[in-house]
LOVEXLUM-172904 format. One record per residue (C-alpha): residue number from 1; residue in one letter; chain; x, y, z. Coordinates in Angstrom, 1 decimal, m for minus. Layout:
// LOVEXLUM-172904
NODE  num  residuo  cadena    east   north      up
NODE  NUM        A       A       X       Y       Z
...
***
This chain:
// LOVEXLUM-172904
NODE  num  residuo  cadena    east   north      up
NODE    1        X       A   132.8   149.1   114.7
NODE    2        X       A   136.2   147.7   114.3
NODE    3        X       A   136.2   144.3   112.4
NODE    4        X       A   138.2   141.0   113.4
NODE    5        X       A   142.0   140.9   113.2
NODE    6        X       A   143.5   140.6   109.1
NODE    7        X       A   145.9   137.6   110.5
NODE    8        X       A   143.1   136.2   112.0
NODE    9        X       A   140.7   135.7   109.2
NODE   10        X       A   143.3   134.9   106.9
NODE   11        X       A   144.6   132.1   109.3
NODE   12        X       A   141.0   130.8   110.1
NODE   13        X       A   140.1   130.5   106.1
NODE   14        X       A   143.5   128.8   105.6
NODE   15        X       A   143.2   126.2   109.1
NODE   16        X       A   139.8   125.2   107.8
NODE   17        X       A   140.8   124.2   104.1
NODE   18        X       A   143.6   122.5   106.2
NODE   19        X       A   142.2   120.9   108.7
NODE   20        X       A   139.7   119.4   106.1
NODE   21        X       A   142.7   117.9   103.7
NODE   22        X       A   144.0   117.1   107.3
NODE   23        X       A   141.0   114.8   107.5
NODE   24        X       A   140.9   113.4   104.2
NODE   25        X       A   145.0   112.5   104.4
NODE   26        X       A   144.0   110.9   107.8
NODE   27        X       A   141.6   108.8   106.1
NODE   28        X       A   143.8   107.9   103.3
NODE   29        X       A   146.7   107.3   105.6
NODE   30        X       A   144.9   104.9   107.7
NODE   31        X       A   143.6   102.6   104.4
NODE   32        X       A   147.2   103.0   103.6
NODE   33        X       A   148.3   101.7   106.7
NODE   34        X       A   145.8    99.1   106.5
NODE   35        X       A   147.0    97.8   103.2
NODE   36        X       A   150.7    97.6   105.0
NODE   37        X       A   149.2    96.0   107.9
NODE   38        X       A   147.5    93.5   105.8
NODE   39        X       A   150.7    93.1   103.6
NODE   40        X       A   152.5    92.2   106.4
NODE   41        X       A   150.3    90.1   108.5
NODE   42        X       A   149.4    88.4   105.2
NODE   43        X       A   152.7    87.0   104.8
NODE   44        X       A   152.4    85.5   108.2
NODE   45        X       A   149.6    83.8   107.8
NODE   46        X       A   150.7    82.3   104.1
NODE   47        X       A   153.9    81.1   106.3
NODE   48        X       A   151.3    79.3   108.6
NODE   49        X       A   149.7    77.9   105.5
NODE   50        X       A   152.6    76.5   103.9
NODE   51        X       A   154.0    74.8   107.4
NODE   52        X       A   150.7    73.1   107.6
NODE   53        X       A   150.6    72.4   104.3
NODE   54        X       A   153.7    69.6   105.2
NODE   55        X       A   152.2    68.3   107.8
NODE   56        X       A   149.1    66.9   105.5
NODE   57        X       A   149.2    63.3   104.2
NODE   58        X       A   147.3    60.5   101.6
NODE   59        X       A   147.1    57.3   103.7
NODE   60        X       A   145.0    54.4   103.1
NODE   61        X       A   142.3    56.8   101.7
NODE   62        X       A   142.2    58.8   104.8
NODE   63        X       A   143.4    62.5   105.2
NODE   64        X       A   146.0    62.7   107.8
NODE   65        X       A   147.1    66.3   109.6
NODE   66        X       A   150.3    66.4   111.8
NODE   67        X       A   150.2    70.3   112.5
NODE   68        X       A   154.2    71.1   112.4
NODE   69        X       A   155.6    73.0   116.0
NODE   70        X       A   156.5    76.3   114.3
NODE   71        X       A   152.4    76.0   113.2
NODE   72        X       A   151.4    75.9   116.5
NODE   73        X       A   153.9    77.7   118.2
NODE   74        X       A   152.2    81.0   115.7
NODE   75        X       A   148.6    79.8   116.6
NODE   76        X       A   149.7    80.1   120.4
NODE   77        X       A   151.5    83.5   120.6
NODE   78        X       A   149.9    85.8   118.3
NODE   79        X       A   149.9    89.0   120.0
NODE   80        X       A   146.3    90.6   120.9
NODE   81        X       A   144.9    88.2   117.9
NODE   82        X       A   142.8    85.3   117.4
NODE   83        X       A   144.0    82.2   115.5
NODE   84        X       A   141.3    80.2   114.0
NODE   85        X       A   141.8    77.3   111.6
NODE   86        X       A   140.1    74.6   109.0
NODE   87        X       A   141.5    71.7   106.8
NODE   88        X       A   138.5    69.9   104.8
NODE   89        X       A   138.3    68.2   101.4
NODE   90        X       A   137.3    70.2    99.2
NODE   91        X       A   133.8    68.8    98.8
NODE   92        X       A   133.7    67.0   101.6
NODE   93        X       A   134.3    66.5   105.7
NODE   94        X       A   135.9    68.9   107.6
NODE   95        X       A   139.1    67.1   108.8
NODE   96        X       A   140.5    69.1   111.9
NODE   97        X       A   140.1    72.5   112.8
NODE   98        X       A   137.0    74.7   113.5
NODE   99        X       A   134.0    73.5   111.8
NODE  100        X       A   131.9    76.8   111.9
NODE  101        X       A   134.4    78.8   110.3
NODE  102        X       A   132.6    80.5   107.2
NODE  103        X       A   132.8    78.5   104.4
NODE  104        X       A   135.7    79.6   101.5
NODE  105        X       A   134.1    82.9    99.3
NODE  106        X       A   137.2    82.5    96.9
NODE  107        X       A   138.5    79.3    96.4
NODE  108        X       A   141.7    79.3    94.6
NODE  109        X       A   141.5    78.2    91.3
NODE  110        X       A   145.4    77.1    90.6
NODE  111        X       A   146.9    74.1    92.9
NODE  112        X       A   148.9    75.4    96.1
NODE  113        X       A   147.6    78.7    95.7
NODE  114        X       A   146.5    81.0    98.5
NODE  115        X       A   143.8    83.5    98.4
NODE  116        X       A   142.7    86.3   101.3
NODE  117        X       A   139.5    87.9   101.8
NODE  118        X       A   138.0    89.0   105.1
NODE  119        X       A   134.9    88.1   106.5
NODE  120        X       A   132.9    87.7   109.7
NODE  121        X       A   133.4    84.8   112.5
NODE  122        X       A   131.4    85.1   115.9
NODE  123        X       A   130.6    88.6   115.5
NODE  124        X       A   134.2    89.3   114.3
NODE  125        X       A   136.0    91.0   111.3
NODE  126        X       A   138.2    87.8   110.3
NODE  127        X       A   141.2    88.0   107.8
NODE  128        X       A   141.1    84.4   106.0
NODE  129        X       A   143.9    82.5   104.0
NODE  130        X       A   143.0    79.7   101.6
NODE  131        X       A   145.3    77.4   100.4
NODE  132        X       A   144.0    74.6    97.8
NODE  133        X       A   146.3    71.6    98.4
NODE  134        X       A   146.5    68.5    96.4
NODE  135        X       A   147.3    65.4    98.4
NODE  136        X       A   148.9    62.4    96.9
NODE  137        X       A   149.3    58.6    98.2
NODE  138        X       A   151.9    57.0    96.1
NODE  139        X       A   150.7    53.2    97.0
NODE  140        X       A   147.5    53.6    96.4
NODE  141        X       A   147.7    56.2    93.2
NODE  142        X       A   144.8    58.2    94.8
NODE  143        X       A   144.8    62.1    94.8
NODE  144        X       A   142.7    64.5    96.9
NODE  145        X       A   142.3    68.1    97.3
NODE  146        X       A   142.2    69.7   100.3
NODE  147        X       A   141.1    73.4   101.8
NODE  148        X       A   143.7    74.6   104.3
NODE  149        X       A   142.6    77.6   106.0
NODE  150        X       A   143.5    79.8   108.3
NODE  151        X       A   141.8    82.9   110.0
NODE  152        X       A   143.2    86.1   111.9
NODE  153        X       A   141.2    88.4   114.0
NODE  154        X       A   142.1    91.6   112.7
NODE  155        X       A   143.0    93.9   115.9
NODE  156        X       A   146.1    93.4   115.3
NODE  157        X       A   146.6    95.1   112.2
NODE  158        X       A   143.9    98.3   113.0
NODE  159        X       A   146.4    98.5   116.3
NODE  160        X       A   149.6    98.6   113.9
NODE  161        X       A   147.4   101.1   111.1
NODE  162        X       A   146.4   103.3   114.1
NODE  163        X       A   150.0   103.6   115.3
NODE  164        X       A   151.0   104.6   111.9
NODE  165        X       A   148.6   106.9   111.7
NODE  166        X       A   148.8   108.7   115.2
NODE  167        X       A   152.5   109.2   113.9
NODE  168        X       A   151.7   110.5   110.4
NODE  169        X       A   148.8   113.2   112.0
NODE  170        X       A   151.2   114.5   114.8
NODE  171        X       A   154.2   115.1   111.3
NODE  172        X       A   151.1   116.5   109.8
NODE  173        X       A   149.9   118.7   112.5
NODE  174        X       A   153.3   120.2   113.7
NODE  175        X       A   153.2   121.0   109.4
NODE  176        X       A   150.2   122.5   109.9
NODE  177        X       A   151.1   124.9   113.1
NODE  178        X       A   154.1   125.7   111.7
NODE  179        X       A   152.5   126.8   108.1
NODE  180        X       A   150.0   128.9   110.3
NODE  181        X       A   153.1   130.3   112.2
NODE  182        X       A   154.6   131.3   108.5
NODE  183        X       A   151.2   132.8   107.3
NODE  184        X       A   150.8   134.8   110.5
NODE  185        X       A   154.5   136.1   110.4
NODE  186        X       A   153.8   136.4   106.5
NODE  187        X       A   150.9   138.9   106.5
NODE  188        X       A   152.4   140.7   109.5
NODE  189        X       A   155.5   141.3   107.4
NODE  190        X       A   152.7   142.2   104.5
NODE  191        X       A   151.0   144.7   106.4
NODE  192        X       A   153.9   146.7   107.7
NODE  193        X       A   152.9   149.5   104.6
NODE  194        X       A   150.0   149.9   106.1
NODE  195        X       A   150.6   149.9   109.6
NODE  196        X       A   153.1   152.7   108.4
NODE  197        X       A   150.5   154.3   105.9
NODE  198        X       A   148.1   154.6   109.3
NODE  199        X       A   151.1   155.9   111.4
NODE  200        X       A   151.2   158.4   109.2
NODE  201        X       A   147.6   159.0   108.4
NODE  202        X       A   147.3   159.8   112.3
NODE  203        X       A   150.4   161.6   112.7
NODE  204        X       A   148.7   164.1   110.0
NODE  205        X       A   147.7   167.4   111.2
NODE  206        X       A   144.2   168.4   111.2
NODE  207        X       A   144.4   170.7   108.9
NODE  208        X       A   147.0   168.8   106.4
NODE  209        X       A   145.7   168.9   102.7
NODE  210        X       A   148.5   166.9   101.2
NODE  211        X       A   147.8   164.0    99.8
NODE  212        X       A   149.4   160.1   100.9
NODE  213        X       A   152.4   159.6    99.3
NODE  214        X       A   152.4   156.2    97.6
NODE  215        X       A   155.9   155.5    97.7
NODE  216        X       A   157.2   151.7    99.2
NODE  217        X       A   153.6   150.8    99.3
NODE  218        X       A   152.4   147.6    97.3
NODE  219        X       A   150.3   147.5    94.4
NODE  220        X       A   147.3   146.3    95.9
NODE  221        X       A   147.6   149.4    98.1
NODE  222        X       A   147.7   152.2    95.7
NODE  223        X       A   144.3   151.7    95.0
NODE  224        X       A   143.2   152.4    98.5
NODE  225        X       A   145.8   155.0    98.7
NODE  226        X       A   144.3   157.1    95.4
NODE  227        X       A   141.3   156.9    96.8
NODE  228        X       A   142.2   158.3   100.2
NODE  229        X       A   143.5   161.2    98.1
NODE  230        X       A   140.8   161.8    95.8
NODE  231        X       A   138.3   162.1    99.2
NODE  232        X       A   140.9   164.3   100.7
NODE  233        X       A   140.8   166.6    97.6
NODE  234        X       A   137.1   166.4    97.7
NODE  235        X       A   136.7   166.9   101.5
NODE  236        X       A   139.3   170.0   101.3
NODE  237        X       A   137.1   171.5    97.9
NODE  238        X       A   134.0   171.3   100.7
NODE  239        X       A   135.5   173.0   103.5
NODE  240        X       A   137.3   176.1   101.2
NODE  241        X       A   133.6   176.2    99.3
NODE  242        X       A   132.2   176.1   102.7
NODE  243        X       A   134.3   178.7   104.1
NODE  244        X       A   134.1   181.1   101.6
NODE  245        X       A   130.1   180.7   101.9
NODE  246        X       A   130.0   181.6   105.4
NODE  247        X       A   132.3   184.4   104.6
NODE  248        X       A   130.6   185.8   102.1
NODE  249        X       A   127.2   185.6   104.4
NODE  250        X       A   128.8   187.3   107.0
NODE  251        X       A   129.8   190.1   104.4
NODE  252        X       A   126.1   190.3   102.9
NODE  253        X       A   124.2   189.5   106.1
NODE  254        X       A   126.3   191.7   108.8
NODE  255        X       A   126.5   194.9   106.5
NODE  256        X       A   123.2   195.6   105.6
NODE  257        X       A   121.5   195.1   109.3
NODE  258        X       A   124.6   197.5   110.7
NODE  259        X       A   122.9   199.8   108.4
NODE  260        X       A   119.6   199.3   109.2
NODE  261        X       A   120.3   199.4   112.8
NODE  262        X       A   122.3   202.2   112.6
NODE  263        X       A   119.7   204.0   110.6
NODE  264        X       A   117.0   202.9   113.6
NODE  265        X       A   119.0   204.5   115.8
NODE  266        X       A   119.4   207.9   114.3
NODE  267        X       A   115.8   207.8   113.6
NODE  268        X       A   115.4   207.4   117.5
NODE  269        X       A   117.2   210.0   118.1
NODE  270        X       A   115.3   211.9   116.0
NODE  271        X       A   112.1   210.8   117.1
NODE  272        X       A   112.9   211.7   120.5
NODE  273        X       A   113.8   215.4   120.2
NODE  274        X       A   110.1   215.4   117.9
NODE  275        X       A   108.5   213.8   121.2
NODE  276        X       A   109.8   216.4   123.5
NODE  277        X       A   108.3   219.1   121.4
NODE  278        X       A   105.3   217.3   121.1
NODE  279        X       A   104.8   216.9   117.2
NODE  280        X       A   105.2   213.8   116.8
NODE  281        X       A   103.0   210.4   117.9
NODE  282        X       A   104.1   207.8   120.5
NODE  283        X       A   103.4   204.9   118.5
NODE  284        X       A   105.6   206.1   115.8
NODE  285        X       A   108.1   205.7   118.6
NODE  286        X       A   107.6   202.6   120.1
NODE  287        X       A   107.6   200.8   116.3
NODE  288        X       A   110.8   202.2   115.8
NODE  289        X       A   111.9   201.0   119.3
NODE  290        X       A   110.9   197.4   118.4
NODE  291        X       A   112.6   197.9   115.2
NODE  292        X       A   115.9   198.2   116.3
NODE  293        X       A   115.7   195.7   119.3
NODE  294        X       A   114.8   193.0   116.5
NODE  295        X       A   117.5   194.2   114.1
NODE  296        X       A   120.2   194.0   117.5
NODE  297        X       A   119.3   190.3   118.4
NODE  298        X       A   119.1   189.9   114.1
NODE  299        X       A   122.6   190.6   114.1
NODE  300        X       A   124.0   188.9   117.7
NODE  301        X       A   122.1   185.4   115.9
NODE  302        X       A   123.6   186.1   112.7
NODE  303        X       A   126.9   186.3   114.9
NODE  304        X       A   126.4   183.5   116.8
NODE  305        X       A   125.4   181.0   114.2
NODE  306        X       A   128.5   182.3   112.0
NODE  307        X       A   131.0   181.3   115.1
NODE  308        X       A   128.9   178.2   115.4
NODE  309        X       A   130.0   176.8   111.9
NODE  310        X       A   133.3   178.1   112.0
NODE  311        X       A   134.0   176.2   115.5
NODE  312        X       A   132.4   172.8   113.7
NODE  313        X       A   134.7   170.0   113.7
NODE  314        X       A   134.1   169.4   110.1
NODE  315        X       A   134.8   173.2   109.2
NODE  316        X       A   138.1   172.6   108.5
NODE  317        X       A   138.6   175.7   111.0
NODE  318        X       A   142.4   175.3   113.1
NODE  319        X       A   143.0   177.1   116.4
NODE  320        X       A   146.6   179.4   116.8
NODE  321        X       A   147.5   177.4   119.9
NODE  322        X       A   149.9   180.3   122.0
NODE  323        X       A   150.0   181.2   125.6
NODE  324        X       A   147.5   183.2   126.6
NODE  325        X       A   146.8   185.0   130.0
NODE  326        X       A   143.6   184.0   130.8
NODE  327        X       A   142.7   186.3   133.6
NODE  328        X       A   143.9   189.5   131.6
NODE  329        X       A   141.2   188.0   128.7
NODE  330        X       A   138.7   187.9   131.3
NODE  331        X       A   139.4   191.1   133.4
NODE  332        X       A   139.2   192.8   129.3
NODE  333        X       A   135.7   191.4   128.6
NODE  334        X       A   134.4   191.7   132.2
NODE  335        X       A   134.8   195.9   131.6
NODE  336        X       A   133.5   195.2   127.8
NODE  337        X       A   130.3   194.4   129.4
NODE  338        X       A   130.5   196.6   132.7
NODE  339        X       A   128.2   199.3   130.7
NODE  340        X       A   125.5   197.0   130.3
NODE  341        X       A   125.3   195.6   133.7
NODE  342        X       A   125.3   198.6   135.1
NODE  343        X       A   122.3   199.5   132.9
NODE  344        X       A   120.1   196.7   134.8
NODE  345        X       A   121.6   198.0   138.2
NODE  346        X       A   124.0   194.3   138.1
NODE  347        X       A   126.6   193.9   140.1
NODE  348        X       A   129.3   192.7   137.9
NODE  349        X       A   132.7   191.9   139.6
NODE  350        X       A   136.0   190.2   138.9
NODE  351        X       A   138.3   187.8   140.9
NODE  352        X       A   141.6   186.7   140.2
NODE  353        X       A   143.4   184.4   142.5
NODE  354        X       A   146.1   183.6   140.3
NODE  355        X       A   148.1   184.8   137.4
NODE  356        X       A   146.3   182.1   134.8
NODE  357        X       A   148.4   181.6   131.7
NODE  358        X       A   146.6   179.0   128.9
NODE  359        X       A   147.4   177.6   125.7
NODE  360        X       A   144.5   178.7   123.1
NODE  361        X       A   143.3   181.4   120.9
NODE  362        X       A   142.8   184.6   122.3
NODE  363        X       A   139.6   185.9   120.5
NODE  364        X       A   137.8   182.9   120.9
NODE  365        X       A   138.4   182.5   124.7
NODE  366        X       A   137.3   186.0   124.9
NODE  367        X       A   134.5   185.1   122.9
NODE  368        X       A   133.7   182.3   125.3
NODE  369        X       A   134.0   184.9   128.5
NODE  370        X       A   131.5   186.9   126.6
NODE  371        X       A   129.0   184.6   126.0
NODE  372        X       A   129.4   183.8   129.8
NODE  373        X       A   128.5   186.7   131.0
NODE  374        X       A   125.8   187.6   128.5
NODE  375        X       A   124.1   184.6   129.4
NODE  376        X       A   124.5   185.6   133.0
NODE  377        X       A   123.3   189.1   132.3
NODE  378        X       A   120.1   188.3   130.2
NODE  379        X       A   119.1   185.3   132.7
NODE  380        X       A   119.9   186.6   136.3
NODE  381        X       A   117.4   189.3   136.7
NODE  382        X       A   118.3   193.2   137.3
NODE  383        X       A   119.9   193.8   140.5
NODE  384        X       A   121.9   190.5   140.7
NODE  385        X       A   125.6   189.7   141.1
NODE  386        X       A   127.7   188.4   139.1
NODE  387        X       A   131.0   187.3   139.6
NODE  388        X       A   134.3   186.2   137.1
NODE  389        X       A   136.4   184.3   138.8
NODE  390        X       A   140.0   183.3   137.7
NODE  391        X       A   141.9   180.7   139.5
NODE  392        X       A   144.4   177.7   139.5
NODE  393        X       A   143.2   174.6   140.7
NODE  394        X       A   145.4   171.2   141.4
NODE  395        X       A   147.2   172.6   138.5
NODE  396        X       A   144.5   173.2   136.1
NODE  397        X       A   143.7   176.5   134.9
NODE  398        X       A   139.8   177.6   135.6
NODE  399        X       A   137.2   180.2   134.5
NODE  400        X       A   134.3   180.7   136.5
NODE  401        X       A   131.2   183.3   136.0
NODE  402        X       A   129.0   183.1   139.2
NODE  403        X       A   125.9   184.6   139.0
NODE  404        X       A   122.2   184.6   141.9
NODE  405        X       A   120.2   184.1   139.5
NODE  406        X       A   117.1   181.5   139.3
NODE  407        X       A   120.0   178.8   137.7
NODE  408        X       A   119.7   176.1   135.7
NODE  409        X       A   117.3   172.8   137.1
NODE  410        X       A   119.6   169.6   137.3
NODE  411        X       A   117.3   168.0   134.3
NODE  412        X       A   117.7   170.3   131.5
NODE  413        X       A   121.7   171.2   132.5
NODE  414        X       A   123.3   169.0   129.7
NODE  415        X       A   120.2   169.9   127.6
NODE  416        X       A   120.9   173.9   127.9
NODE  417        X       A   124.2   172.8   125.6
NODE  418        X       A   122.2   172.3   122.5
NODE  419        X       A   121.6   174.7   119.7
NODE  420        X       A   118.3   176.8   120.4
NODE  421        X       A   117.5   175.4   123.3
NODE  422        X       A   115.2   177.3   126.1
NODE  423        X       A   114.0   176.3   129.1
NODE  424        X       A   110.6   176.6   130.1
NODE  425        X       A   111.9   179.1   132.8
NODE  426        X       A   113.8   181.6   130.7
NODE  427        X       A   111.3   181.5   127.7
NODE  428        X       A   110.2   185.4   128.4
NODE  429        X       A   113.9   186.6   128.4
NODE  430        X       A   114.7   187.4   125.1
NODE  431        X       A   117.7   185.5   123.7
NODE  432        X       A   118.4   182.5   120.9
NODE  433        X       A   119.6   179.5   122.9
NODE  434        X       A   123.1   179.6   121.1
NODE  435        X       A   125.8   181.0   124.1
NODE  436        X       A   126.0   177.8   125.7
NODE  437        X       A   126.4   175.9   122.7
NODE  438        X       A   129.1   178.3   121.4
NODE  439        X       A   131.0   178.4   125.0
NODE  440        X       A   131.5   174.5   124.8
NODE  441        X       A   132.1   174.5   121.0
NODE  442        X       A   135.2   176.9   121.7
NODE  443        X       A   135.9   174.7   124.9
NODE  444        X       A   136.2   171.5   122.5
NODE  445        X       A   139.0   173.4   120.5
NODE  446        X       A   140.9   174.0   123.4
NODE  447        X       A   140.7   170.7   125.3
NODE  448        X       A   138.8   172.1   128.2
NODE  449        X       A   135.6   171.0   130.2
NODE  450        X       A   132.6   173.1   130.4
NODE  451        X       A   130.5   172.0   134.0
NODE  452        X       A   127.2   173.4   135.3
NODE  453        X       A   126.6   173.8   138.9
NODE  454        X       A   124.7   175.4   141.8
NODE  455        X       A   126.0   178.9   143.2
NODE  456        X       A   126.3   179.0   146.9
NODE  457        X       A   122.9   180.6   148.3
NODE  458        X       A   121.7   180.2   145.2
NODE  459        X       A   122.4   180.7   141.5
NODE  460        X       A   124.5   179.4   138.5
NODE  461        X       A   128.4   178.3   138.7
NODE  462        X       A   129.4   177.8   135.2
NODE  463        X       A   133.2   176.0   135.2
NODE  464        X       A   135.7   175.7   132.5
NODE  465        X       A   138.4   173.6   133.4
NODE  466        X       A   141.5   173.7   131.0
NODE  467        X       A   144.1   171.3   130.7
NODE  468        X       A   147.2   171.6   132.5
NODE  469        X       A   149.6   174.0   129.7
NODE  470        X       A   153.0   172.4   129.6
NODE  471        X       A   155.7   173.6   131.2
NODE  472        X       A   158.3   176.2   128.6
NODE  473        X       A   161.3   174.4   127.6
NODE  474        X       A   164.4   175.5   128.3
NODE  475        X       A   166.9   177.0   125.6
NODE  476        X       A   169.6   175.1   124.0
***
C-alpha cells in the first residue's frame, strides 16, 4: 500500500508548527496592539485631564468647575466610545460629574500627577485617568485637593488593536503560504535523484544484475541505494543457487527413471515373447506393466514440476522474445501427438485459418500446444475429436484446442489453473493436475490470455489470446 505524498507530510508537519507560532504571534500582536492603543488613547485622555484641570477653582471655600469647550467638545465626539467623568475632593463630596463611577484604586501620590488603570463601570471594561489636583484661593489662603477623573469605554482601542492585528495576520499568512510554496518547490527539487533513481530502477530489465549506480545521488541516499544493491546481490546469489538446483535435479532425477523405464520396457519385451511360449506367469507381466506406467507418469511430473519452477516469476528465468509462426508450432506438435491419438481411436485434426506469426519462445509455446492437447487426450474419452485451431482474430493472434469431451463445469474452471488440481469428474483418469497450470504459466511470459469455454455440442474450447505482435520496422 502506497503511503501519503513526501511534500505532503513534510508540509503538514511544517504548517502545524506554523500555524501554532501563527497563533502565539497573533496573541502577542494583539497585547502589542493593545499597549499602542492604550498609549495613544492615553494621551487623549491625560489632554482631557489637564483642560479640565483649568477650568477648577478655590472660591469662598467652595470648589468651583467651569469644564473648558475643547473638554467637552472630546466628551461629545468620541468615536464608538463612552466618556464618563468625576471631580471630588479628595476625602470628600463629589463635586460634578458621575457619582457611581468606581472609586480611585491608585491615587497618585505626587501633586498634578495622573495615573491609569482599568476597571469595570455598568457592566463595562473602563480605562480610567486620575489626576490629583491641588486648588488654591489666594484671598482666603485655603488649599484643597481635588480627584479629576476621567473614564473611557475601551471599544475603541480593541477596534484599533484588532485592525492592527487583522493586518499583521494577513503579512503573516501570505509569509506562511509562500514558505509552504518554497518547501514544496524545495523537496520537489530534493527528490529529483530519486524520482530519477526509480526511472531507472523501472527502466531495468528483468533480468539486469547490475547494481544502482550511486553517482549525483545525495548522501542520505546512498544508504538506500547500498542497500538496494546488497538485496540485488543476494536475490541474484538465490536465483543462480536456485537454478543450478533444479538443474542438477533434472540431471539426477530424469537419468535414472529413463533407465529404469527403459529397462521395464525391454523386460516387457521379453516377458512377452516368454508369455507366447507359455513359460512364464501372467502376473509377472502385469507387475511389470504397472511398473513402467508408474515410472512414465514419474518422469512426465518430474517434467512438469521442473518447467513449473523454471516459468516462476521469481526464477529469474527470461524468455528469447523472436517471431514465431505459431500455426507451423502447432501443426509440429499436433503430428508429435498424432500416434497417440490414434492409439485411443481420437480423432485429432488441425485448422489453420491464417498464417499466425507471434512474438515468444518457440519451445515453450510448443510446450504449451503439448500440454493442450495432452490434457485433451487423457480427459476426452477414446473415440472423441479433437481439434487445433489457428486463427487471427480482430488482430490478435489465437490458439485453440477443441475437444467433445465431458468439459470443464463453470465452478471449478478458474480452479482447474492451480497446481494439482483434479476435479471430482476426472479423478479416475490418470494424470497430475499440472498442464493447465503450466499452459498459463508460459501464457504469463508471453503476455497472452488463457480462457476456458464450452465446445459447440458439447466439449471443452480452451483459448489463448496473444497480444497483437508489432508491426516490423522498416530499414534505414
Amino acid at each position: 500500500m502506497t503511503g501519503s505524498n513526501l511534500r505532503v507530510r513534510v508540509a503538514l508537519w511544517l504548517l502545524l508548527p506554523l500555524l501554532l507560532l501563527l497563533a502565539l504571534d497573533a496573541w502577542l500582536t494583539y497585547q502589542r496592539a493593545m499597549n499602542a492603543a492604550h498609549a495613544a488613547f492615553d494621551r487623549t485622555l491625560e489632554f482631557s485631564l489637564r483642560s479640565i484641570r483649568d477650568g477648577v477653582r478655590l472660591r469662598e471655600g467652595r470648589i468651583e468647575v467651569d469644564l473648558p469647550y475643547l473638554a467637552l467638545e472630546m466628551f461629545e465626539s468620541n468615536g464608538g466610545g463612552n466618556i464618563y467623568y468625576q471631580i471630588r475632593e479628595e476625602h470628600g463630596r463629589v463635586v460634578t460629574g458621575y457619582p457611581d463611577l468606581p472609586e480611585t484604586k491608585k491615587v497618585p501620590a505626587e501633586p498634578y500627577s495622573v495615573q491609569f488603570y482599568d476597571d469595570v463601570f455598568r457592566g463595562r471594561p473602563l480605562r480610567i485617568a486620575t489626576l490629583r489636583l491641588p486648588v488654591h484661593d489666594v484671598p482666603t489662603a485655603q488649599t484643597r485637593v481635588v480627584l479629576v477623573r476621567v473614564g473611557e469605554t475601551i471599544e475603541p482601542r480593541q477596534a484599533l488593536a484588532r485592525e492592527i492585528l487583522t493586518g499583521s495576520l494577513q503579512q503573516e499568512g501570505l509569509l506562511v503560504l509562500l514558505a509552504l510554496g518554497i518547501v514544496w518547490l524545495g523537496v520537489a527539487r530534493g527528490l529529483r535523484p530519486l524520482n530519477r533513481l526509480s526511472a531507472k530502477v523501472a527502466a531495468r530489465a528483468e533480468d539486469d544484475p547490475t547494481p544502482l549506480d550511486t553517482v549525483g545521488l545525495p548522501s542520505e541516499v546512498a544508504p538506500l541505494v547500498d542497500s538496494i544493491n546488497q538485496y540485488i546481490g543476494r536475490t541474484r546469489k538465490m536465483q543462480l543457487s536456485r537454478r543450478r538446483f533444479f538443474n542438477d535435479a533434472a540431471h539426477q532425477l530424469k537419468t535414472p527413471l529413463a533407465v529404469i523405464q527403459a529397462e521395464s520396457e525391454l523386460a516387457l519385451r521379453d516377458l512377452d515373447g516368454v508369455e507366447k511360449n507359455g513359460t512364464a506367469p501372467r502376473r509377472q507381466g502385469v507387475h511389470l506393466r504397472r511398473l513402467n506406467r508408474a515410472v512414465q507418469q514419474a518422469v512426465r511430473i518430474v517434467q512438469q514440476l521442473l518447467s513449473l519452477s523454471r516459468l516462476d516469476a521469481d526464477s529469474g528465468y527470461t524468455v528469447k522474445h523472436a517471431a514465431v509462426p505459431l500455426h507451423k508450432v502447432a501443426r509440429s506438435v499436433t503430428l508429435d501427438w498424432s500416434p497417440v491419438a490414434r492409439s485411443r481411436g481420437i480423432d485429432l485434426g488441425f485448422e489453420q485459418n491464417a498464417c499466425v506469426d507471434v512474438t515468444g519462445q518457440a519451445d515453450l509455446l510448443a510446450e504449451l500446444v503439448g500440454n493442450l492437447i495432452d490434457n485433451a487426450i487423457r480427459y476426452s474419452g477414446d473415440g472423441a475429436v479433437i481439434t487445433v485451431r489457428v486463427a487471427c482474430e480482430d488482430g490478435e493472434p489465437l490458439l485453440q484446442v477443441i475437444d467433445n469431451g465431458p468439459g470443464i463445469a463453470a465452478s471449478e474452471r478458474e480452479a482447474v489453473f492451480e497446481r494439482f488440481y483434479r476435479s471430482e469428474a476426472t479423478q479416475a483418469v490418470e494424470g497430475s493436475g499440472l498442464g493447465l497450470s503450466i499452459v498459463r504459466e508460459i501464457a504469463r511470459v508471453h503476455a497472452a490470455r488463457v480462457e476456458l469455454g464450452d465446445a459447440f455440442g458439447g466439449g471443452l474450447v480452451v483459448s489463448v489470446r496473444f497480444p497483437t505482435p508489432a508491426p516490423p520496422q522498416a530499414a534505414p
